[in-house]
N, C-alpha and C positions, 0 to 999 in steps of 0.2 A: 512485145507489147501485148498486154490482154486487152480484150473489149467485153463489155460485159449490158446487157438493158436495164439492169437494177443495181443499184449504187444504196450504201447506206451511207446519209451524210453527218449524221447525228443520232444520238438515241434518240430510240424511236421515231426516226425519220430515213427515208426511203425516194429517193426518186428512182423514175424510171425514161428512158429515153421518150422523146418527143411532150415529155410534162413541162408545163409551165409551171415556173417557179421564180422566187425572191432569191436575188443574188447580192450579197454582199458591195457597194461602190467601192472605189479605190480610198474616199478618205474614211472608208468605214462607221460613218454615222447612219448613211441611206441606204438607200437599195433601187435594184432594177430589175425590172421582170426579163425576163430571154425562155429561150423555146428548148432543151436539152435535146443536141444531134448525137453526141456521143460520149459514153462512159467506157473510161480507158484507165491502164496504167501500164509504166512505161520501167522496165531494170527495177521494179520493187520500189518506185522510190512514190510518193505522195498519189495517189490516184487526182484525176481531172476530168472535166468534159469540156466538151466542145460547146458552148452556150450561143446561140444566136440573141443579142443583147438590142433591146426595142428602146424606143424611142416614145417618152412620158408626153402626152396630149392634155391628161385634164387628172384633178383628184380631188375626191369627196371623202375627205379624213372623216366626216360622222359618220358617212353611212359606209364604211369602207369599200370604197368603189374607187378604182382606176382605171382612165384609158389609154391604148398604149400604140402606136402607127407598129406596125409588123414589121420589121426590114430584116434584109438578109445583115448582120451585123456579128457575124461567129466570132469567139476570143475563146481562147482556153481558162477555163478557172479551177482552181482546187477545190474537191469538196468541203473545205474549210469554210471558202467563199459563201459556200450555198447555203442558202437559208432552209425554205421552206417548200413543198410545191402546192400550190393555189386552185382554185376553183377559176374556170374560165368560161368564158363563149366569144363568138368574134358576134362584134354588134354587128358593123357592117364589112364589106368588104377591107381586110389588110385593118379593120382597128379590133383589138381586142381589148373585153374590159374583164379584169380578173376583181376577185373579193380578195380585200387585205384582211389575213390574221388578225385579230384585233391586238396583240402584244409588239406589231408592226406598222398600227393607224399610224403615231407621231413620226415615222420616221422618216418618211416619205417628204423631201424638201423640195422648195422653187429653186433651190441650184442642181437639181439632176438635168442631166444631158438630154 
């Protein structure tokens, strides 16, 4: 097993551990934010990380703004998954509100988790 703190998940795209970032959902139309614990790969086979996956409070598709409750919620994803990583701040305590890419505003739906 390698671990590594920088990952490329796309041309010219790069996360690095502990980045907030756009993760791909399972029915692959949306996305969710998570917090990146580990970049890894394992026998050579597809690299992954360990993503802590948050939980969606509110969104502002004009002005691309989202809020998100912090939980501890890790799942392994491949960097396939990964989208992007984002600009952040924690507003207040445990909520974080990141800036969506604008080519990511629409994607963002009332059926995320």
């Amino acid at each position: 097993m390698w671990t590594c703190v920088r990952g490329v998940v796309a041309p010219h795209t790069q996360v690095r551990k502990w980045d907030v970032l756009l993760v791909r959902s399972p029915d692959s139309i949306h996305f969710v934010a998570g917090e990146v614990w580990l970049l890894a790969s394992f026998n050579d086979q597809q690299p992954f990380g360990v993503v802590s996956l948050w939980d969606i409070e509110s969104n502002d598709s004009a002005k691309g703004l989202a809020l998100w409750r912090k939980v501890d919620n890790p799942v392994i994803v491949p960097f396939a998954s990964m989208l992007k990583p984002v600009i952040w701040s924690e507003s207040r305590a445990g909520v974080i509100r990141t800036l969506t890419p604008y080519e990511f505003r629409g994607m963002l739906g009332a059926s995320m988790p």
